[in-house]
C-alpha positions in Angstrom: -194.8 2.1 94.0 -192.8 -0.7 92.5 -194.3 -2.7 89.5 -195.8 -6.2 90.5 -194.0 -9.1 90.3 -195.7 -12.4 89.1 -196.3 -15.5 91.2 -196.5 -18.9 89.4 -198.4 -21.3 91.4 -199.9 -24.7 90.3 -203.8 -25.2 90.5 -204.1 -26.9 93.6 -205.8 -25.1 97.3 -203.3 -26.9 99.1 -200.0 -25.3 97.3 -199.2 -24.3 100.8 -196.0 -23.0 99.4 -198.1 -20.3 97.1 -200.8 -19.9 99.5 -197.6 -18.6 102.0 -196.3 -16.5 99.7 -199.8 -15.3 98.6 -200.7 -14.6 102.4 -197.6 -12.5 102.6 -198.1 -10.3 99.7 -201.4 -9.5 100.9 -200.6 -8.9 104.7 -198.1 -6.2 103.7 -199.8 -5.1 100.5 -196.8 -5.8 98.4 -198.3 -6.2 94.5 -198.1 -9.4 93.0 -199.7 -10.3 89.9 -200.3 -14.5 90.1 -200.5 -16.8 87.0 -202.0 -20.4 87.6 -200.8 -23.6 86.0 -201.6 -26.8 85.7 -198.4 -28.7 86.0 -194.9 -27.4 86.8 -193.6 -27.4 83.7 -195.5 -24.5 82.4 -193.2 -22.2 85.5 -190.1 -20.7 83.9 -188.1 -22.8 86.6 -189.9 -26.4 86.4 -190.8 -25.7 89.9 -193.7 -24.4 91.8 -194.3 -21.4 93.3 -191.7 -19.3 91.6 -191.8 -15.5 92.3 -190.3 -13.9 88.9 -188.7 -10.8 89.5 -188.2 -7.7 87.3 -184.7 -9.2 86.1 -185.9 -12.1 84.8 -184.8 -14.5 87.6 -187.3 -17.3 89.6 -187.2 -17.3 93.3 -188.3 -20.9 94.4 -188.6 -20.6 98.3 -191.0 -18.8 100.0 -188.4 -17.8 102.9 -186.5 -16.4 99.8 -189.3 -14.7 98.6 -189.9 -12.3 101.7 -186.6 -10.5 101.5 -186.9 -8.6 98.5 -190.2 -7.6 99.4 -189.1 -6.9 102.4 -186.3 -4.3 100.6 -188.9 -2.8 98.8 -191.1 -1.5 102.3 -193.2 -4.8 101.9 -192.3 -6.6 105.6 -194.6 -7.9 108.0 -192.2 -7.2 111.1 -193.4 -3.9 111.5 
């Protein structure tokens, strides 16, 4: 099993950008470590959600964030 990647999300219930992302992981059991902050400065990008990957990179849209999941055997089409 791949290692997690981390989720930066802000604070708020009605990130509905993390909370889509967040819903994803879990529907196809895909690990994902998540790190709250309080304002979107504290993400590596200066945007929120941002899915960090192993390389160091910040994937900002959740649309963007299902296809390498999806390439590691994390896809809900199944």
């Amino acid at each position: 099993m791949a290692a997690p990647r981390e989720l930066v999300r802000g604070l708020r219930s009605v990130d509905l950008d993390g909370l889509a992302v967040l819903t994803y992981a879990r529907f196809t059991g895909a690990p994902l470590k998540v790190r709250k902050v309080i304002n979107s400065w504290w993400s590596p990008s200066g945007t929120l959600p941002a899915l960090l990957t192993h390389q160091g990179e910040a994937i900002l849209r959740p649309h963007k964030v299902t296809t390498p999941l999806g390439k590691e055997k994390h896809n809900a089409n199944k």
